[in-house]
C-alpha positions as CSV (number, residue, x, y, z in Angstrom):
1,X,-2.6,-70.2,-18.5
2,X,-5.2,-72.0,-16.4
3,X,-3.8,-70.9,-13.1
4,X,-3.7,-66.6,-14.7
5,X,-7.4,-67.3,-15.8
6,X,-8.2,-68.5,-11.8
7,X,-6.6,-65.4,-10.3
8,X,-8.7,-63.5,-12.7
9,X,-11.7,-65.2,-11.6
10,X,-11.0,-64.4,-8.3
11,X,-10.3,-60.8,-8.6
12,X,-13.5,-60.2,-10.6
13,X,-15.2,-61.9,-7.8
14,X,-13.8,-59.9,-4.8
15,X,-14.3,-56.6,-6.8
16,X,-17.7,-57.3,-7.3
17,X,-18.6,-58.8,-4.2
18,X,-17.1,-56.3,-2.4
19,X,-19.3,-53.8,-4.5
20,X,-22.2,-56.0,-3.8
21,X,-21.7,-55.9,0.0
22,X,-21.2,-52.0,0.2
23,X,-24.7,-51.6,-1.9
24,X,-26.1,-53.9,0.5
25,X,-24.9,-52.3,4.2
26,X,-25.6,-49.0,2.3
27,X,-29.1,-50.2,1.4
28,X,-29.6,-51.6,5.1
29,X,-29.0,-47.6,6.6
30,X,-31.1,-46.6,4.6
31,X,-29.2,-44.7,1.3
32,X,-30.1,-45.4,-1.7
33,X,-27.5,-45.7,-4.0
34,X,-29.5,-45.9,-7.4
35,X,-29.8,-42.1,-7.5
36,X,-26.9,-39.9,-8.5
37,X,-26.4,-37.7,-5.0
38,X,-27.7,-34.2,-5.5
39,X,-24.1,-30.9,-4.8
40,X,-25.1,-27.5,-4.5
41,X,-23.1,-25.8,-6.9
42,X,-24.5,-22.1,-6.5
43,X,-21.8,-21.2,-4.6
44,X,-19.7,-21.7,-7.9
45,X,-22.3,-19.4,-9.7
46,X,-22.4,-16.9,-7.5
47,X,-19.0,-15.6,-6.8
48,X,-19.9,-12.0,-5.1
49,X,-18.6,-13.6,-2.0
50,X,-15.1,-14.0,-3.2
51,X,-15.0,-10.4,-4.2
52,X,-16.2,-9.1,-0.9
53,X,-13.4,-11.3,1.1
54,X,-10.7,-9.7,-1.3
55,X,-11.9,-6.3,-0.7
56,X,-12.0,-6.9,3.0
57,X,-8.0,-8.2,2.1
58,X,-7.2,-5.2,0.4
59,X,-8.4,-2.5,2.8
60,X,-6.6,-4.0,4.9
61,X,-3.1,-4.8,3.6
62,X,-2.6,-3.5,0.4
63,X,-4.5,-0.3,0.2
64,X,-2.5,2.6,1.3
65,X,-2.8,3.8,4.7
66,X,-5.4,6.8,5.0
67,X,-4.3,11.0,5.8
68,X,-5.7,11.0,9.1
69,X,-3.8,7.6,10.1
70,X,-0.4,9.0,9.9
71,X,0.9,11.1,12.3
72,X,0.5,14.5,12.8
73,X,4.1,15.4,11.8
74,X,3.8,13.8,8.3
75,X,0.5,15.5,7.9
76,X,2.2,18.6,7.9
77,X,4.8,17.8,5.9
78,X,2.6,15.8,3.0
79,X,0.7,18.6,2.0
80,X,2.6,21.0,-0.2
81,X,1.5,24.1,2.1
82,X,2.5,23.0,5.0
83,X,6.2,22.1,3.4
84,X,6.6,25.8,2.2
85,X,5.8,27.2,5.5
86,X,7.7,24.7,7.7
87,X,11.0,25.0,5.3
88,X,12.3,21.1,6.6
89,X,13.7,18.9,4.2
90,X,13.6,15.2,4.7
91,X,16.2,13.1,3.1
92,X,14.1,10.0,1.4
93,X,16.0,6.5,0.5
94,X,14.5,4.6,-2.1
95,X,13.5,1.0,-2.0
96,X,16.5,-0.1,-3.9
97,X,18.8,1.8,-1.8
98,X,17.5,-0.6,1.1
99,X,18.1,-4.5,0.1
100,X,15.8,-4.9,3.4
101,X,12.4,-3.6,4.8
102,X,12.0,-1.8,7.8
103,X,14.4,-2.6,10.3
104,X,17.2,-4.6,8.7
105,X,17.6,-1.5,6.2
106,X,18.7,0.3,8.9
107,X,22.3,-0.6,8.9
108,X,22.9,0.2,5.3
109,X,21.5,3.9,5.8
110,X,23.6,3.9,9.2
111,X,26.2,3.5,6.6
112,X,25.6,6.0,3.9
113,X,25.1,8.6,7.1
114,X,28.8,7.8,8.3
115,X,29.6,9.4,5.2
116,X,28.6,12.6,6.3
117,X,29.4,14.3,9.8
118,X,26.8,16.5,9.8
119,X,24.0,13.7,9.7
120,X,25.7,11.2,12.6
121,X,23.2,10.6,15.1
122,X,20.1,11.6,13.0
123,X,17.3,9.3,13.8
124,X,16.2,7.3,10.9
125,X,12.5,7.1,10.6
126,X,11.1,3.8,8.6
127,X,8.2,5.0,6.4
128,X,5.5,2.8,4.9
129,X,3.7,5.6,2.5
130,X,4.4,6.6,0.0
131,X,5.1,3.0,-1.1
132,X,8.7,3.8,-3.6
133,X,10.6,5.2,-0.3
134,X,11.3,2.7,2.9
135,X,12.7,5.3,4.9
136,X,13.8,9.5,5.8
137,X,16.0,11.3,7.9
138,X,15.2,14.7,9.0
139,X,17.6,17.6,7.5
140,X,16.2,20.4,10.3
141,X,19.0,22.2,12.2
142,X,21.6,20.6,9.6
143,X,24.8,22.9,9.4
144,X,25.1,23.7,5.7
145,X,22.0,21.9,4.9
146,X,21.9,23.3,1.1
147,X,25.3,22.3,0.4
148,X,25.1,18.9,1.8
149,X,21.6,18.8,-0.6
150,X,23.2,19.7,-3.7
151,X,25.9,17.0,-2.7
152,X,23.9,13.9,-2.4
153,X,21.5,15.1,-5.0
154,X,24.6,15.2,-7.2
155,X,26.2,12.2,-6.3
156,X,23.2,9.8,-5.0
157,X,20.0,10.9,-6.9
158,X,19.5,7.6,-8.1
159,X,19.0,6.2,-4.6
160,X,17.8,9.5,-2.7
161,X,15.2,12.0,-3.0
162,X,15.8,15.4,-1.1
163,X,12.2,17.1,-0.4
């Protein structure tokens, strides 16, 4: 018991005179360290800045992409006017047909395309607006385009939209 109450002793000591001899080098620079130190906090009352950075994050990731970004072909087509007088027909492939964005989905539409010889060799263009498709193939010059339509709308609606 005697020697628990000397290492106790000795532990209080060092704590305290190590506490001691920080106040006093501190006191020797010049700190005072008596008086609470003073944190400007108006940056946590104030939180317009946090706002502003978001917006700044949004516009440019997340907000969709502006008309006179895309290219002149989808222009034409977006507008409903310009899709009557043109007569082209886009075949559009969901986000759940494609288990990948952008490139990688490209083999799986490859795929579905196989299943039709009138669409081998179509160029698949990846489409980033509007936001529920990730990707269209052109139906212009397709040899019994209306048939092949009524087909996949038929059998594939759930995965493909035919404007």
């Amino acid at each position: 018991m005697n020697n628990l109450k000397k290492y106790l002793g000795i532990m209080i000591l060092v704590i305290f005179g190590g506490g001691l001899l920080v106040y006093a080098w501190r006191s020797l620079h010049g700190e005072n360290l008596t008086e609470p130190p003073k944190f400007d906090l108006s940056v946590y009352t104030d939180t317009s800045w946090y706002d502003q950075s978001m917006n700044q994050v949004y516009n440019k990731y997340i907000q969709p992409e502006n008309q006179a970004v895309k290219a002149p072909s989808e222009q034409k087509i977006s507008s409903g006017g310009a899709a009557a007088e043109t007569g082209d027909l886009f075949i559009y492939f969901k986000r759940s047909f494609c288990d990948f964005a952008g490139a990688q989905a490209l083999p799986s539409i490859n795929n579905f395309l196989a299943k039709f010889p009138e669409m081998q060799g179509r160029e698949v263009m990846l489409v980033s607006e509007p936001v529920e498709y990730c990707a269209k193939v052109d139906l212009a010059g397709v040899a019994k385009a209306a048939a092949l339509k009524e087909q996949i709308q038929k059998d594939y609606s759930d995965l493909i939209v035919i404007k």
